[in-house]
N, C-alpha and C positions, 0 to 999 in steps of 0.2 A: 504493500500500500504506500503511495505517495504522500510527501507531506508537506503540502502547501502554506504558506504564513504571508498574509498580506496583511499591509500598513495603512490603517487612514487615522483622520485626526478625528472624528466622534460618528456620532450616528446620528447627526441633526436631519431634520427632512427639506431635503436636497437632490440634485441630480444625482452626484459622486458616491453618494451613498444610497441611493436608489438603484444606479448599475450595477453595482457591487450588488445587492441582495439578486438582483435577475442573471449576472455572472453565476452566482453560488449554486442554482439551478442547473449548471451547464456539467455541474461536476458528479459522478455519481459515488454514492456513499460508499461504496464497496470497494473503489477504486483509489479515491483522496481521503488524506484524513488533513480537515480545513483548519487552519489558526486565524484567527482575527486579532492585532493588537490597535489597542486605540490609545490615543493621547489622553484624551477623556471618556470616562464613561457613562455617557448622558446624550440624550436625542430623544426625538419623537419615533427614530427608528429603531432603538434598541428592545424593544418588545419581537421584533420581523427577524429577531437574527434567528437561526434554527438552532435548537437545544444543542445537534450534535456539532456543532461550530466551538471551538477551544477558546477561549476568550482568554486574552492579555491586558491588562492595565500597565502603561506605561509609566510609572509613577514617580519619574521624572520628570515629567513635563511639568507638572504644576509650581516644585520648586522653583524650574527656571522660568514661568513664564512671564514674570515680570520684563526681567532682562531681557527676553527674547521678541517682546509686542514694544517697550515702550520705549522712548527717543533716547540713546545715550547718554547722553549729555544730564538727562534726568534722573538717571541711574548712579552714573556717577558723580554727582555732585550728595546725591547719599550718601554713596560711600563714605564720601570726605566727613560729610556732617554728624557720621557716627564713628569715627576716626579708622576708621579701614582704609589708608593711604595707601599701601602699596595694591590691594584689589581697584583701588579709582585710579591709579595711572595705569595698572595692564591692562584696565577695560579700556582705556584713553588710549595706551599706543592700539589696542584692536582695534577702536573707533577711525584712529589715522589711517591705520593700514586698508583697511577697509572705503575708503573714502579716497586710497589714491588706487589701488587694485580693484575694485568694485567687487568684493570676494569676499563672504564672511565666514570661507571653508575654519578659517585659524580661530574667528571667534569660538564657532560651535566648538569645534576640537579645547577649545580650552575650557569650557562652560560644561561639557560633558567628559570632563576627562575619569572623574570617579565613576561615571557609569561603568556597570560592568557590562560585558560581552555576553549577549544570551548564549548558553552554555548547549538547550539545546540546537540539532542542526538536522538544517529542511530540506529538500530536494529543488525547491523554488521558493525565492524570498521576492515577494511584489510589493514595492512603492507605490499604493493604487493612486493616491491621492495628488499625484505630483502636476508640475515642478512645485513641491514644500519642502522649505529648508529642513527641517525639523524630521519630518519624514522619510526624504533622502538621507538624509545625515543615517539618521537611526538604523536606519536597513543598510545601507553602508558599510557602517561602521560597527554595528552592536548586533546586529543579526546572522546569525550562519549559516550558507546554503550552497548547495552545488551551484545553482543558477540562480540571479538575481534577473527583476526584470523593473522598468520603471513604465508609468503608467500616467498619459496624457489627455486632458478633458477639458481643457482649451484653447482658445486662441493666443498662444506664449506672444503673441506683438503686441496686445493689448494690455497689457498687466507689466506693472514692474518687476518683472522676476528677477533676481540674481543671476546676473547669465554666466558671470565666471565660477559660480559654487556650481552651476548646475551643470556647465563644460566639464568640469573636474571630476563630481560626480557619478553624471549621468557614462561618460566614458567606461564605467567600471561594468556596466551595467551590458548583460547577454544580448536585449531586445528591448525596445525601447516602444511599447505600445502607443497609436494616438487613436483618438474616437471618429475622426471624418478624415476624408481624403484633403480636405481642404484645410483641415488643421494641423494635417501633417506635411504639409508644401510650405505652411510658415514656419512650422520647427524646422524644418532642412533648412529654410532660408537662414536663421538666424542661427543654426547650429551644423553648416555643413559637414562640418569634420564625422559628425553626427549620424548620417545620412544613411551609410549599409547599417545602420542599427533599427532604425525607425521603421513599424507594420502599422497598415491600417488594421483596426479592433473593434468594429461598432459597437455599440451598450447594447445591451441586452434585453430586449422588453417581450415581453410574454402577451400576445393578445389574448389567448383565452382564458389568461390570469387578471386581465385587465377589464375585462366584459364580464366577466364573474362575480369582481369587486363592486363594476358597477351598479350590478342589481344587489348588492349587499348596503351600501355605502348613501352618504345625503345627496340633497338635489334641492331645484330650487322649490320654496315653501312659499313664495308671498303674492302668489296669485297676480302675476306682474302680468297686462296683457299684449303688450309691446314684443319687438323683439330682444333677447338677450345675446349682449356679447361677452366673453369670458376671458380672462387670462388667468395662467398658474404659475405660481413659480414666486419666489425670494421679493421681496418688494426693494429693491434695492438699484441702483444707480444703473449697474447692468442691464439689470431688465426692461428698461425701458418703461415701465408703468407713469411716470412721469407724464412722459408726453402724448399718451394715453388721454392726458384731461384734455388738451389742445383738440386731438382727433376727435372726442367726444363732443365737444363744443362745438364743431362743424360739423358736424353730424345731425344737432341737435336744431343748430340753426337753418340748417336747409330743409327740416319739416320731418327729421325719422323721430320715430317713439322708440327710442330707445333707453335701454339702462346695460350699464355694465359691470360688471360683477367680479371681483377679485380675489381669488386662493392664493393664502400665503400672507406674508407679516413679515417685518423688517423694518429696516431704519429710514425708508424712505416713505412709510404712513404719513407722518406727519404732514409732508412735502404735501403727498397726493391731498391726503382732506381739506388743507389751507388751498389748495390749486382749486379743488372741485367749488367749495363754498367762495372763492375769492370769482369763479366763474359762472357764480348760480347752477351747479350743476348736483349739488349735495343730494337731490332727491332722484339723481342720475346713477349714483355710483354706490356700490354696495362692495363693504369690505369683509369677506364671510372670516377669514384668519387664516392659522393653517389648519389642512386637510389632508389628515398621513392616505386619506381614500378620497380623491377627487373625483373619480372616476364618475359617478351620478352627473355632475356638472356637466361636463366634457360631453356626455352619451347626449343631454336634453339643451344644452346651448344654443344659438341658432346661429353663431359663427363664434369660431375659437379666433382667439386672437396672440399671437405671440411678437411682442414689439420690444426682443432685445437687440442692446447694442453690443453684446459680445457672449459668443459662446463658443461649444466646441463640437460637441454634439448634444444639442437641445432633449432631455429626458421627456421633459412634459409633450414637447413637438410630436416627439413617438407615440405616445401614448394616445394624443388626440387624432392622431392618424388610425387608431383601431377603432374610432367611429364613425357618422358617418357626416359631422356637420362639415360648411366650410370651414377653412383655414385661411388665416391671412397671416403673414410672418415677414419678419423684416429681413433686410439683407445678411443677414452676420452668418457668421463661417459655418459651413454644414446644410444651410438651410436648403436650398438650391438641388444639396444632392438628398435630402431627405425626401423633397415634396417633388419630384420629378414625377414620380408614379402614383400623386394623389392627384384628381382631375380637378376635382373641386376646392381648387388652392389657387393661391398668388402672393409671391415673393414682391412685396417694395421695397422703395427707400427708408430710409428711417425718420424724417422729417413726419410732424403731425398730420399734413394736406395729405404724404404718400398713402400714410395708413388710414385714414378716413377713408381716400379715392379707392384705397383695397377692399376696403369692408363696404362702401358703396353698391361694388361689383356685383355682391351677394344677396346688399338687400333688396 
């Protein structure tokens, strides 16, 4: 029996950790014996993992996660203020070196030098979660395995990544999986040295696990007689729900009855409810939260809408692909090659007039 150990950083409800549990499916129990280690252990998906999955607490992480999230210079001006000098000037020369290498392979290695080496050893060690420092590093460095493998889920041009830790890295590394063809054409671009390493891997989505849920799972309650538009997913800068209130507004102006309805919660609520009410649209827009089963929504919507500005390969896209409303999705990486073979779709721009003019089409 093989034994597998893959890395993510929690089990929040998410893409990365949504493919991972439809990955886990692909494996059969008599064949693998699975490891899971998490940074943390907490999510809305930590109920979904399977009993027989090995579960790890990395319980490292949380000592360092100060040091690891928060601005240097804030770190180390602690140190001073509690007379630990010589820890605030090695974090100090890290911070230089780092800031003229753009590399914080030397931080980590000094941050984690008391961890120990997981002792025991896998047949395959996967960094699902990557490029993550912290996850890289760890599988790297502390994990044992015949074959390592690193594991890509977005668009690496859009995100600040460390690209000299993840050169250094990622090199070490058998196979370098990414989720769409098109997110693996920017990783070559930016990491050719890179390149016989990198496969395309699409995520994994189960349609008749996902049509199953449906009829288990909520749906809309408020007898709304219009049509209804939906989006799922992380409410946050990415996703574009923002300018969703714009699209909506034009919508609204040109005579549709519509309302639109949002799965999922994040930092960028606020934004949206001050946009909706600042646009008279507060009795337009409906924020249901998150939904570990959205599946209901998706099946009875009368056009799914997905308006991010960066991804790698879209989980929820998939998912709203295994029913049967339209789609409308903005241009970001993957999308183009996901909706090729939905008829009832259309890829725009990203601006508010494109995605309105998309969801026009339908209504």
């Amino acid at each position: 029996m093989k034994k597998i150990y893959f890395q993510l950083s929690a089990m929040n409800v998410g893409g990365v950790e949504k493919s991972f549990l439809g990955l886990l499916t692909t494996f059969p129990r008599d064949e693998y014996e699975v490891h899971l280690g998490l940074l943390s252990t907490k999510g809305g998906y930590m109920e979904y993992i399977p009993d027989y999955v090995h579960l790890h607490c990395v319980d490292c992480y949380e000592p360092l996660k100060r040091i690891i999230n928060d601005p240097p210079l804030s770190y180390i001006k602690d140190f001073l203020f509690c007379g630990h000098i010589v820890e605030a000037f090695i974090h100090l020369g890290l911070y230089i070196m780092n800031k003229i290498y753009s590399n914080r392979y030397l931080f980590y290695r000094y941050i984690m030098r008391d961890v120990p080496v997981e002792q025991e050893e896998y047949d395959v060690a996967v960094a699902y979660a990557g490029p993550s420092q912290m996850v890289d590093y760890y599988v790297c460095e502390k994990i044992k395995a015949k074959k390592k493998y690193g594991w890509i889920h977005f668009d690496v041009t859009k995100f600040g990544i460390d690209k000299g830790m993840t050169r250094k890295l990622y090199k070490r590394y058998d196979k370098i999986f990414v989720v769409s063809e098109t997110a693996k054409e920017k990783f070559d671009e930016l990491f050719p040295s890179l390149r016989d390493k990198t496969k395309v891997r699409y995520n994994i989505v189960s349609k008749e696990q996902v049509l199953s849920m449906a009829n288990i799972g909520d749906t809309f309650d408020d007898e709304y007689k219009g049509k209804r538009l939906l989006t799922v997913g992380r409410l946050s800068s990415e996703k574009g729900q923002d300018v969703t209130m714009d699209a909506l507004k034009i919508l609204v102006d040109k005579g549709y009855d519509v309302r639109w309805y949002y799965v999922g919660d994040g930092k960028l609520r606020s934004t949206c409810e001050h946009l909706a009410a600042e646009k008279g649209l507060s009795d337009r827009v409906v924020f249901l939260g998150t939904k570990t089963n959205p599946y209901g929504y998706m099946r009875d919507c009368d056009v799914y809408v997905q308006p991010s500005r960066h991804e790698g390969y879209c989980i929820t896209l998939a998912e709203a692909r295994c029913f049967t409303a339209p789609i409308v999705a903005t241009d970001f990486t993957g999308a183009e090659e996901q909706l090729e073979t939905y008829s009832k779709s259309i890829v725009t721009g990203m601006s508010a007039e494109d995605i309105a003019n998309g969801i026009m089409n339908f209504l």
